[in-house]
Backbone as CSV, one residue per row, in Angstrom:
resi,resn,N_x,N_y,N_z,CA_x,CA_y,CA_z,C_x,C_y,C_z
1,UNK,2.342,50.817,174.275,3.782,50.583,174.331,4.260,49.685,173.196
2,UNK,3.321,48.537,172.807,3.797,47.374,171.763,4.365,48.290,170.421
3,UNK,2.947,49.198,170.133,3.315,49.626,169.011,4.855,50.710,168.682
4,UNK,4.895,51.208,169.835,5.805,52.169,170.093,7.270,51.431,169.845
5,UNK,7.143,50.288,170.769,8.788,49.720,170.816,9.116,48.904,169.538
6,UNK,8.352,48.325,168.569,8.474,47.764,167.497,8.436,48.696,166.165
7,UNK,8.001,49.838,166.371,7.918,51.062,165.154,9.644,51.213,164.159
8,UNK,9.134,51.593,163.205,10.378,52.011,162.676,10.352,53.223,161.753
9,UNK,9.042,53.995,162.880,8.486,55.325,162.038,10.044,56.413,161.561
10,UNK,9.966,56.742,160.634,10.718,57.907,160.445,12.247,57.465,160.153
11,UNK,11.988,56.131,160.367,13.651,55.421,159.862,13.584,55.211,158.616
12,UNK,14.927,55.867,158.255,15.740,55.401,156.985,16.881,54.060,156.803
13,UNK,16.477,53.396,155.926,17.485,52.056,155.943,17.901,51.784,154.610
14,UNK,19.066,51.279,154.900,19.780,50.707,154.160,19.719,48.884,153.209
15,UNK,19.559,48.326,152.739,19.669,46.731,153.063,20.204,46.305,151.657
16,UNK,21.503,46.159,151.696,22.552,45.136,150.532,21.540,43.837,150.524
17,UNK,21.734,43.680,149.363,21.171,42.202,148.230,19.966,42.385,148.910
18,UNK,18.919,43.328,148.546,17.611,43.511,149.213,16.736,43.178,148.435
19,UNK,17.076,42.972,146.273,16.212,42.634,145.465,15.510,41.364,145.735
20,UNK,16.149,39.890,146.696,15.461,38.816,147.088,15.672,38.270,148.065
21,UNK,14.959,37.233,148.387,15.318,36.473,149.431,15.306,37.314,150.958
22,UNK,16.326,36.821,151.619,16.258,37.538,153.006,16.091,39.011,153.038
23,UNK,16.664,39.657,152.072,16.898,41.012,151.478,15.798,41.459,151.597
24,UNK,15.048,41.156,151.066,13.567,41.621,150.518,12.424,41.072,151.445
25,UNK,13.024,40.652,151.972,11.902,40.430,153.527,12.093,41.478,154.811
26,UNK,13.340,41.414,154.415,13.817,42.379,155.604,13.170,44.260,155.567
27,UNK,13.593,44.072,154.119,13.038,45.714,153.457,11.505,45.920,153.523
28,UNK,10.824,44.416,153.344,9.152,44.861,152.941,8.826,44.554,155.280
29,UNK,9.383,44.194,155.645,9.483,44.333,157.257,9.422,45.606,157.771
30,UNK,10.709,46.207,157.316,10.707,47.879,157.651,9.393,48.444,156.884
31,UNK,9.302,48.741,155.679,8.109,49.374,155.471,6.684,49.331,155.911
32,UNK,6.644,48.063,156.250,5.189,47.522,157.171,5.464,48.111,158.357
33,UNK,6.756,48.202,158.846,6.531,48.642,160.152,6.678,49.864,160.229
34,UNK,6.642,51.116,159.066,6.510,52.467,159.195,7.925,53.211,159.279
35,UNK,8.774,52.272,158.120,10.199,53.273,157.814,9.464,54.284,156.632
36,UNK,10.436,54.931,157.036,10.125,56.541,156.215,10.901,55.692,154.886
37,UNK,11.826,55.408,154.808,12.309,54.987,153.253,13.071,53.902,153.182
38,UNK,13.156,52.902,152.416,14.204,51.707,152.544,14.874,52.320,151.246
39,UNK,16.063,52.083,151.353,16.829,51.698,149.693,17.226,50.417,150.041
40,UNK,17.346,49.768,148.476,17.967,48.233,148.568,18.713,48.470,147.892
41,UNK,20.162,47.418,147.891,20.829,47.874,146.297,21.015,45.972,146.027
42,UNK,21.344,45.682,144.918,21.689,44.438,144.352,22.611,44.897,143.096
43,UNK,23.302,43.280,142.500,23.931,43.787,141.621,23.474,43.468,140.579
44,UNK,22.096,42.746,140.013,21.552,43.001,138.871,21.116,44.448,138.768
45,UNK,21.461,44.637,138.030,20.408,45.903,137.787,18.979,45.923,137.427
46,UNK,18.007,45.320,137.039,16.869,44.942,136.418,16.664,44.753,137.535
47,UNK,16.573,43.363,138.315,16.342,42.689,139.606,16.111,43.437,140.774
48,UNK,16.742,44.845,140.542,17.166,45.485,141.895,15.937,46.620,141.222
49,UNK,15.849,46.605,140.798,14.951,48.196,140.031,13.281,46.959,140.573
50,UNK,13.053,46.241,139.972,12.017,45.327,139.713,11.745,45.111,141.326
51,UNK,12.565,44.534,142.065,12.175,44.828,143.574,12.027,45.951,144.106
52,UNK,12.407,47.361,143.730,12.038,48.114,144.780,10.250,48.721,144.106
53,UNK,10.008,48.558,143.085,9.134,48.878,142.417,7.468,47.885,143.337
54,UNK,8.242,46.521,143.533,7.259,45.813,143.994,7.714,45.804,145.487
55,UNK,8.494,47.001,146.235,8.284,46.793,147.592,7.821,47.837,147.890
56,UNK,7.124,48.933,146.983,7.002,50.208,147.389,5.479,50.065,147.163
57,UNK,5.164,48.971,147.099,3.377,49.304,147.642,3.106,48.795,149.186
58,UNK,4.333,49.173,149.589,3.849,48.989,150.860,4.767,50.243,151.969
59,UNK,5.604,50.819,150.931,6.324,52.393,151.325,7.052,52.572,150.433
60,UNK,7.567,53.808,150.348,9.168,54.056,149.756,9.821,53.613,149.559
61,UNK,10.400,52.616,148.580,11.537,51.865,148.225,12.426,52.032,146.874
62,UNK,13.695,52.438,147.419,14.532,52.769,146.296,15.365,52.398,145.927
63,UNK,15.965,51.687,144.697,16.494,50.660,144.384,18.226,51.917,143.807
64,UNK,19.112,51.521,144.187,20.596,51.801,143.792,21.249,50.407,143.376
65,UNK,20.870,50.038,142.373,21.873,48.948,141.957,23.684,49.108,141.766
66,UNK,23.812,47.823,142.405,25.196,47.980,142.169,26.100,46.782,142.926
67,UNK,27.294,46.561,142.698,27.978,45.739,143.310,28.907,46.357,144.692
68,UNK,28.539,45.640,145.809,29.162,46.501,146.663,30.349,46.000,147.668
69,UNK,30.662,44.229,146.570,31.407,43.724,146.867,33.170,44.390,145.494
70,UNK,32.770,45.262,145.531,33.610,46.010,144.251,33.672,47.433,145.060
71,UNK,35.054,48.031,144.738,35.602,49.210,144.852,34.697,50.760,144.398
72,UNK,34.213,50.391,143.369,33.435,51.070,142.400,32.294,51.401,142.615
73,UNK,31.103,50.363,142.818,30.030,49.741,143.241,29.795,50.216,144.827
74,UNK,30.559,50.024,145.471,30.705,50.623,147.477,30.394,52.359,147.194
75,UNK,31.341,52.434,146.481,31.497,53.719,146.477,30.501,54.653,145.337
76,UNK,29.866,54.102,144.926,28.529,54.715,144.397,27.714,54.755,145.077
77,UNK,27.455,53.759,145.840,26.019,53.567,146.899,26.202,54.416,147.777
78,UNK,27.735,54.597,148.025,27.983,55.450,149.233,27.620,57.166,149.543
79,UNK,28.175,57.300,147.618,27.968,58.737,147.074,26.442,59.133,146.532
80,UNK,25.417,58.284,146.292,24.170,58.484,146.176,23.537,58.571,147.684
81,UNK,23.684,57.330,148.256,23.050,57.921,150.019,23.518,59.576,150.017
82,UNK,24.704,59.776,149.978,25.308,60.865,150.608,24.647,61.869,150.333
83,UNK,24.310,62.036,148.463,23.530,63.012,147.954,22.102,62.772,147.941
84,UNK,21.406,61.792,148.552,20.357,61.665,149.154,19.542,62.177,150.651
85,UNK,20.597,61.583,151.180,20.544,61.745,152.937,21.195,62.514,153.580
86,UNK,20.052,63.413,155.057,21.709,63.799,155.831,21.942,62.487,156.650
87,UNK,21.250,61.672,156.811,21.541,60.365,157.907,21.009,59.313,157.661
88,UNK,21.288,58.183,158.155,20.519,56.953,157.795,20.451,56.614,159.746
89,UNK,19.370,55.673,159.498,19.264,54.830,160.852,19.644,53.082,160.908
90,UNK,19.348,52.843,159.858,19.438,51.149,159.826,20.731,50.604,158.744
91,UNK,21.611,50.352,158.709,22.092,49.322,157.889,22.158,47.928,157.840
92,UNK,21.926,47.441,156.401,21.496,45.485,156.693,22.601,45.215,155.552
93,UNK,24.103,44.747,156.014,24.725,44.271,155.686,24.487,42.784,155.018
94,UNK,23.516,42.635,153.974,23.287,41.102,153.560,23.272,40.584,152.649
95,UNK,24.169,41.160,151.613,24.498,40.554,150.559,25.260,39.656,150.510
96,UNK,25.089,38.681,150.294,26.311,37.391,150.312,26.389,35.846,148.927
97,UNK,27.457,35.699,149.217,27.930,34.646,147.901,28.412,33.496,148.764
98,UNK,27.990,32.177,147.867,28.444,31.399,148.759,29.149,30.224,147.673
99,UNK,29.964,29.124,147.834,31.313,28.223,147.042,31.052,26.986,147.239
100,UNK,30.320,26.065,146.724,30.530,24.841,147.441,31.772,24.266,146.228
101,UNK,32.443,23.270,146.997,33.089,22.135,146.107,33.895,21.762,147.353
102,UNK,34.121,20.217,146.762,34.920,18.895,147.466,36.108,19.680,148.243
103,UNK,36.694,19.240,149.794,37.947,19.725,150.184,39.100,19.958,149.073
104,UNK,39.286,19.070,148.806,40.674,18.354,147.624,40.313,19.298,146.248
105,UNK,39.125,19.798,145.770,39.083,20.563,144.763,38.382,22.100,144.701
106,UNK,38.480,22.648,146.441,38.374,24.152,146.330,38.948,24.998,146.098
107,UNK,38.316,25.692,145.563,39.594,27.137,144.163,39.447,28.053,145.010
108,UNK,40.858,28.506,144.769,41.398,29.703,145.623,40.154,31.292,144.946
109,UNK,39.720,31.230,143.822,38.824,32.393,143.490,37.536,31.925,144.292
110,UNK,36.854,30.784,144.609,35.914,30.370,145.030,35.959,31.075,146.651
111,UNK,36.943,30.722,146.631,37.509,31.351,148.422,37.561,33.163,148.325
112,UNK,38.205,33.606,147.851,38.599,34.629,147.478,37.028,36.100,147.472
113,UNK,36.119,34.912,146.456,34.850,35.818,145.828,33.973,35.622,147.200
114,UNK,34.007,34.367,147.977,33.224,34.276,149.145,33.605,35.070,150.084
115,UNK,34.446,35.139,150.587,35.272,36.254,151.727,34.917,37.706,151.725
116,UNK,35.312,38.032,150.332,35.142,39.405,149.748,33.948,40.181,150.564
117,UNK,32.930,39.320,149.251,31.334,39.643,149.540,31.264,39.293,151.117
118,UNK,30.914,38.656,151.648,30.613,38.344,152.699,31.389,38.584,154.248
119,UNK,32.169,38.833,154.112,33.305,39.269,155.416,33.941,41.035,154.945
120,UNK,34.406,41.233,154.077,35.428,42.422,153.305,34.212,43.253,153.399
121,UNK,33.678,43.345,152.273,32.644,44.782,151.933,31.747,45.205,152.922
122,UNK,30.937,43.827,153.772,30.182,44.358,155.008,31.250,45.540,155.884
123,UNK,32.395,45.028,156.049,33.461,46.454,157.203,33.737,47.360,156.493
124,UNK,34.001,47.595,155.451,34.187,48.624,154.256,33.415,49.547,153.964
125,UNK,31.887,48.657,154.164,30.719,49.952,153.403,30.227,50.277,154.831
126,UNK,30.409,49.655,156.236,30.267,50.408,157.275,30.964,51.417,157.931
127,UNK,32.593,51.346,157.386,33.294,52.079,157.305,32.540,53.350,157.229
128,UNK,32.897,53.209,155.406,32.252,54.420,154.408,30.784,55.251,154.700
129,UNK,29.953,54.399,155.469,28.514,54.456,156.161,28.213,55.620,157.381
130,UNK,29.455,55.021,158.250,29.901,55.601,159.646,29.216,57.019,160.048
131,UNK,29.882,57.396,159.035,28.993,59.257,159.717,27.505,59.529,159.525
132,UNK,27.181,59.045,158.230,25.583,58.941,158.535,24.948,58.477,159.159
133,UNK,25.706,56.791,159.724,24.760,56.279,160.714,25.239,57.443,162.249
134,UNK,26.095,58.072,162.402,26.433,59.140,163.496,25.547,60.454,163.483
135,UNK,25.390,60.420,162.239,24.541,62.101,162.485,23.413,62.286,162.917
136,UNK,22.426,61.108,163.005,21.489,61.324,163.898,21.209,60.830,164.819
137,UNK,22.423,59.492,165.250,22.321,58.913,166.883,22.320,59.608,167.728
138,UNK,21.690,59.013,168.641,21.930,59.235,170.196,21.470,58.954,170.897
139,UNK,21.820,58.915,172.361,21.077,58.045,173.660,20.061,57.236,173.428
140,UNK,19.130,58.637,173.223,17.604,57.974,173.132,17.100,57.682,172.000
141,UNK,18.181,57.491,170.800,17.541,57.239,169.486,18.692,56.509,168.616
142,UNK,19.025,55.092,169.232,20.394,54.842,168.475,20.171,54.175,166.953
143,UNK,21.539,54.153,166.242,21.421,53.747,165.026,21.710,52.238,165.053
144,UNK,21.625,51.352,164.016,21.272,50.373,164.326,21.855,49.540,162.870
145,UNK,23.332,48.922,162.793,23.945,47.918,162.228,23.331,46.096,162.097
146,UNK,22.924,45.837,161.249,22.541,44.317,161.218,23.222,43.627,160.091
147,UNK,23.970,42.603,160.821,24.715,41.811,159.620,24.380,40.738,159.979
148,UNK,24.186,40.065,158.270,23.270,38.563,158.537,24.542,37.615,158.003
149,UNK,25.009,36.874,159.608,25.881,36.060,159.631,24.874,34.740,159.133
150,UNK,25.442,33.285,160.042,24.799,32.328,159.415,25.390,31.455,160.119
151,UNK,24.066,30.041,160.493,24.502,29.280,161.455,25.856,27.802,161.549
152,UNK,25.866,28.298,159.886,27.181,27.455,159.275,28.367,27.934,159.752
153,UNK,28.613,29.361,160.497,29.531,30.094,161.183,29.702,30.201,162.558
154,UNK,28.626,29.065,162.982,28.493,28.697,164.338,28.821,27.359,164.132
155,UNK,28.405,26.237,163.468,28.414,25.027,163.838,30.214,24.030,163.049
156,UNK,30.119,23.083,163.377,31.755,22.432,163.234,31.297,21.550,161.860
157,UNK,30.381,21.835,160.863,30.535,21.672,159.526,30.612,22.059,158.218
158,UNK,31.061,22.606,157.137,31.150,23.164,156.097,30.114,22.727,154.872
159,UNK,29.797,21.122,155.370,28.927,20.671,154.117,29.883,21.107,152.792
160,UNK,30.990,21.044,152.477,31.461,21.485,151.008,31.743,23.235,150.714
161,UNK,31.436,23.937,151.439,31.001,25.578,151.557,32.012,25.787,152.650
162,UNK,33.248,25.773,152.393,34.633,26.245,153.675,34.741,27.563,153.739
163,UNK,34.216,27.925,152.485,35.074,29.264,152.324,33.440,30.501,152.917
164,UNK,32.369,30.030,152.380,31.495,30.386,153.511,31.212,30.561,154.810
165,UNK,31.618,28.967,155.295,31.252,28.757,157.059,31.779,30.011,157.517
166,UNK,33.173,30.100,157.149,34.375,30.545,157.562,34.184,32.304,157.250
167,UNK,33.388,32.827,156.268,33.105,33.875,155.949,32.016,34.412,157.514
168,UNK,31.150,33.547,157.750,30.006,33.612,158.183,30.659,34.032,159.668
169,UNK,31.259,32.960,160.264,32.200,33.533,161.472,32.824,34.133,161.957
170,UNK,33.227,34.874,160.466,34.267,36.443,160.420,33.485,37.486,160.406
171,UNK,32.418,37.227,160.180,31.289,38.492,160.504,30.539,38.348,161.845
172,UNK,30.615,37.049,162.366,30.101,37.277,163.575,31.188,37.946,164.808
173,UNK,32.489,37.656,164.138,32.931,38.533,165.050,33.574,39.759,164.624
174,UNK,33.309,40.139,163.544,33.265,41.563,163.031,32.114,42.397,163.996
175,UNK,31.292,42.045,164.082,29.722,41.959,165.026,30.250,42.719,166.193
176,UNK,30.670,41.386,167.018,31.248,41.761,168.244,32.847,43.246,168.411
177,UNK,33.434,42.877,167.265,34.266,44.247,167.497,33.752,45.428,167.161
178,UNK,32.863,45.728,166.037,32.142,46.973,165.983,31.165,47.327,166.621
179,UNK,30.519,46.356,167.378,29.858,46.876,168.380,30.372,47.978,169.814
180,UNK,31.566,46.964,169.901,32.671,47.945,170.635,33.170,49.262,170.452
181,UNK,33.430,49.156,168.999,34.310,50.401,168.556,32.780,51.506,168.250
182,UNK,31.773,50.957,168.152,30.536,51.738,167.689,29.765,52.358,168.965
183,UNK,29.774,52.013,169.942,29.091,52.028,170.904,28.859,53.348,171.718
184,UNK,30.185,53.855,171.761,30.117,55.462,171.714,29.224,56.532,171.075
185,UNK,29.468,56.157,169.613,28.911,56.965,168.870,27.183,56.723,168.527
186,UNK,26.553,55.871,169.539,25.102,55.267,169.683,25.030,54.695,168.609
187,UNK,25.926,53.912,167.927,25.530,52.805,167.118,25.334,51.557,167.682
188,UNK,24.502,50.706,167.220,24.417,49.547,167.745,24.809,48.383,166.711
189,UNK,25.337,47.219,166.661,25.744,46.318,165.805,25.432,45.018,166.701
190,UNK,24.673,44.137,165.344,24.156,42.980,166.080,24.365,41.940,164.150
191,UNK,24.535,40.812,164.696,24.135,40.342,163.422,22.921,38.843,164.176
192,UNK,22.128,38.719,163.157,21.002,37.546,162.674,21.790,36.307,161.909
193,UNK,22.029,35.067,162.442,22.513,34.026,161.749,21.520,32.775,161.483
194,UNK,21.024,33.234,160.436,19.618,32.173,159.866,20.384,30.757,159.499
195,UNK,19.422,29.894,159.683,19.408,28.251,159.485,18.684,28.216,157.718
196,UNK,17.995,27.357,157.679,18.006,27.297,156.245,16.637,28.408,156.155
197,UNK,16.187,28.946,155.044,15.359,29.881,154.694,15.179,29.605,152.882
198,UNK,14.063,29.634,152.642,13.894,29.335,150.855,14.586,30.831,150.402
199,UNK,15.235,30.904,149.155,16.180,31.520,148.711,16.813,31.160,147.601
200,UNK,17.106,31.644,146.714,18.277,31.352,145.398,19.730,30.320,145.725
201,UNK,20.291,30.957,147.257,21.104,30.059,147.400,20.410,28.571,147.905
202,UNK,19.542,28.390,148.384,19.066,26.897,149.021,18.377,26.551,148.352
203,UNK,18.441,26.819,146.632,17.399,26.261,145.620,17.729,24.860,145.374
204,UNK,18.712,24.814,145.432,19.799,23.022,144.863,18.728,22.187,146.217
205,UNK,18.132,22.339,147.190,18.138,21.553,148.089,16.530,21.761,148.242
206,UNK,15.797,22.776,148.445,14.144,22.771,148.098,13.586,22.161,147.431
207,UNK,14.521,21.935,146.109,13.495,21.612,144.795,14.041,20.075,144.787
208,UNK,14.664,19.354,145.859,14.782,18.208,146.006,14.197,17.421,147.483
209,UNK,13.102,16.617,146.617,11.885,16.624,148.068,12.769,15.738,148.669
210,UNK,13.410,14.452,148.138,14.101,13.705,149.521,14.973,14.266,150.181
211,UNK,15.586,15.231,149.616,16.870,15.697,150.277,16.458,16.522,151.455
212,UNK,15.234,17.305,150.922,14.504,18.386,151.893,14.185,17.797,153.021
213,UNK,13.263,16.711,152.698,13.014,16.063,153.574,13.480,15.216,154.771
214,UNK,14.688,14.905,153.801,15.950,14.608,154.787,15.874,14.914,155.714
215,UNK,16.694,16.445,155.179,17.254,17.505,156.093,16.524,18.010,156.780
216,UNK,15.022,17.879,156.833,13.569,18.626,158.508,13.973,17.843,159.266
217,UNK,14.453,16.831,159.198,14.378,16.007,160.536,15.759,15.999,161.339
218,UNK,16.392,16.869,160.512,17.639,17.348,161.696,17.702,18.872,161.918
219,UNK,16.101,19.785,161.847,16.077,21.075,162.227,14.988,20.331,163.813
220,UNK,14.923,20.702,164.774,14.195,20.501,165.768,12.655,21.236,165.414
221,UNK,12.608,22.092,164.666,11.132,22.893,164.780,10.605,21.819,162.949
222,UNK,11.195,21.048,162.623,10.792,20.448,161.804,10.162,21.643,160.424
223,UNK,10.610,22.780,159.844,11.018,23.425,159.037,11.503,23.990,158.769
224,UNK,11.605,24.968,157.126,12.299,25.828,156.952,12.022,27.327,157.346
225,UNK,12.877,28.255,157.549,12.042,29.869,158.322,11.443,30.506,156.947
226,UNK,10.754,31.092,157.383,9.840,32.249,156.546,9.741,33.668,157.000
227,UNK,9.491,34.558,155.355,9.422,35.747,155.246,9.194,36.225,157.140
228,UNK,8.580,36.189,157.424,8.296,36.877,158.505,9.248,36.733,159.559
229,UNK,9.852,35.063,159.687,10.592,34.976,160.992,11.813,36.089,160.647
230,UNK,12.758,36.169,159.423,13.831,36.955,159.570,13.121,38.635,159.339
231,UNK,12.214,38.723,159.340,11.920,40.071,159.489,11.523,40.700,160.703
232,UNK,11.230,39.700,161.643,10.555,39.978,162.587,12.051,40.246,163.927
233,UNK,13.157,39.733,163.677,13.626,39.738,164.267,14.670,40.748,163.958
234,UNK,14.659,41.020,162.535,15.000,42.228,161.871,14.457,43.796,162.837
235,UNK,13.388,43.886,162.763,12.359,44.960,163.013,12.955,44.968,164.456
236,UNK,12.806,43.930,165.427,13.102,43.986,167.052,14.717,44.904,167.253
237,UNK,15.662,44.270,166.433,17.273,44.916,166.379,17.097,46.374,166.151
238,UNK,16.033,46.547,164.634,16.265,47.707,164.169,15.236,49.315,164.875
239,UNK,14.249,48.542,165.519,13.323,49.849,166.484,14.228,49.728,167.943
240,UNK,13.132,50.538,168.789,13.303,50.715,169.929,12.944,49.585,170.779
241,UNK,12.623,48.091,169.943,12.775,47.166,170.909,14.151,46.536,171.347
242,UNK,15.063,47.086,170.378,16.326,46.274,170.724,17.223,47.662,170.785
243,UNK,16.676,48.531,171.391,17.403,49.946,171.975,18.800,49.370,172.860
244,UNK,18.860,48.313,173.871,19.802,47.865,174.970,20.464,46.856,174.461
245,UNK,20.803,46.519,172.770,20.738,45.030,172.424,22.519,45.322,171.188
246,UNK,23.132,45.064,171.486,24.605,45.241,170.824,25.492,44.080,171.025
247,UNK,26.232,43.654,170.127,27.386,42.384,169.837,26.881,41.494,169.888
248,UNK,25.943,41.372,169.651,24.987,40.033,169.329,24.677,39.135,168.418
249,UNK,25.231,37.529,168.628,24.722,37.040,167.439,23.663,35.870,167.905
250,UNK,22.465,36.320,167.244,21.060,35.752,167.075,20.596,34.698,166.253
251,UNK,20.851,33.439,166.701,20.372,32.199,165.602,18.675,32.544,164.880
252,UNK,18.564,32.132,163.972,17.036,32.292,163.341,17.080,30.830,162.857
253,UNK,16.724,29.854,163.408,17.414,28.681,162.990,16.219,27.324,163.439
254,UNK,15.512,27.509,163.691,14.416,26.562,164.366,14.948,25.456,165.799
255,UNK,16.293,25.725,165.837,16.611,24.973,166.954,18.027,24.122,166.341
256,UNK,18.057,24.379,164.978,19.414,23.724,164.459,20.750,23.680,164.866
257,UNK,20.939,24.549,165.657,22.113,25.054,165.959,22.532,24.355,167.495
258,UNK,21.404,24.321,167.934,21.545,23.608,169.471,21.560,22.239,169.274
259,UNK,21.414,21.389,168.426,21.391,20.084,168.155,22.653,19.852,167.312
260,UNK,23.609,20.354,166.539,24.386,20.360,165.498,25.789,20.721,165.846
C-alpha cells in the first residue's frame, strides 16, 4: 500500500522557478518518486536548461524557459505544454520574487513586481492550465494544484518584505477559493507555506553565522528545512496520498509558525 499511495507513476508535472531552490527539490521529488515527466520553467534561460539537464538523471526533465510572471512568457509555456501534452496531472505554482526595504521607503514597483509574480501569474497560468489539468481527472485519479505560499503570510510580521507577506496570504487564499471552484472538475488545490529553507532568496541571512544563528533559536525544531522536507510533502499533495486533501494550507516550518 506505502508504495502505491506515495507513487507518482505516470504523472506529468508542471513546476514554475523549478531551475533552484524549492523548485528543484520539488521536481527531483517527483522523479524519484516515478513521474513519467517533470517540465520546469525559470526565467534564466541557461539556469533553466542547466537544471533540467541535471534533474534528468534521475527521469525526464524538461526545461521551457521563460518568464511567467509576463504576458508573453505565460503564454508560451502554456502553448508548448499544449503542443506537448494531452494532460498534465501536477501543477507547482512556485516561482516567486520577494522586496525588502524600510516602511517609510517601499517603492510602489517593489510592490507591484512582488504581487505580480507571486499572487497574479500563479491564477492566470492556472487559469490558462485548467483544461489540461481537466482532461485526465477524475474520481479516482484527481489532478493536483500546489502553490507554495509562505509562513510570512501567516504570521503578524513583514521583517521589511510587506509587499511579500502580503503576496504570500493572497495565495493562501487563492488556495482556498480554487479549491472550491476546482473541486468539481477533480482538481485538487492545496498550497505548502515553508519557514526558512537555504535558497537564493535566504542567502543575505545563511551566509551570516550570527544572524543565522540568531534566528534557530526562534524556529522550535532548532533548523533550517531541507531538500527532502519540501519534497516530501510535495509528493504526499501530489500522489494518491493526498487523494481527500483540498484548500489547504500546510506550514513546512519546524514549528515557527506556532510560536510567532
Amino acid at each position: 500500500m506505502i508504495e502505491s499511495l506515495f507513487s507518482m507513476h505516470d504523472k506529468i508535472c508542471v513546476v514554475t522557478g523549478g531551475s533552484r531552490g524549492l523548485g528543484a527539490f520539488m521536481a527531483q521529488g517527483f522523479l524519484e518518486a516515478g513521474a513519467k515527466r517533470v517540465y520546469i520553467t525559470a526565467r534564466k534561460h541557461d539556469a533553466c536548461v542547466s537544471a533540467a539537464e541535471e534533474l534528468s538523471q534521475y527521469g525526464e526533465c524538461i526545461a521551457i524557459p521563460g518568464d511567467v510572471a509576463t504576458s508573453d512568457g505565460l503564454q508560451n509555456l502554456v502553448s508548448e505544454l499544449m503542443s506537448r501534452e494531452d494532460h498534465i496531472d501536477v501543477l507547482v505554482n512556485n516561482a516567486g520574487a520577494g522586496w525588502g526595504a524600510p516602511f517609510g521607503q517601499f517603492p510602489e514597483h517593489g510592490w507591484d513586481k512582488t504581487m505580480t509574480v507571486n499572487t497574479k501569474s500563479p491564477f492566470f497560468l492556472t487559469q490558462a492550465l485548467a483544461p489540461l489539468l481537466k482532461a485526465n481527472a477524475r474520481a479516482d485519479n484527481t489532478a493536483s494544484i500546489i502553490n507554495i505560499g509562505s509562513i510570512a503570510g501567516m504570521v503578524g510580521h513583514a521583517v521589511d518584505n510587506f509587499s511579500y507577506a502580503i503576496s504570500k496570504a493572497g495565495i493562501h487564499q487563492l488556495t482556498r477559493i480554487l479549491s472550491a471552484e476546482l473541486a468539481k472538475d477533480h482538481i485538487r488545490v492545496n498550497a505548502i507555506a515553508p519557514g526558512r529553507f537555504y535558497s537564493k532568496m535566504t542567502e543575505f541571512l545563511s551566509t551570516d553565522q550570527a544572524a543565522f544563528d540568531e534566528e534557530l533559536q526562534t524556529i522550535p525544531m532548532r533548523r533550517w528545512g531541507e531538500a527532502t522536507d519540501i519534497a516530501g510533502v510535495a509528493i504526499m499533495l501530489a500522489s494518491p496520498a493526498g487523494a481527500f486533501i483540498t484548500g489547504q494550507i500546510i506550514p513546512v516550518d519546524g514549528g515557527t509558525s506556532v510560536v510567532n
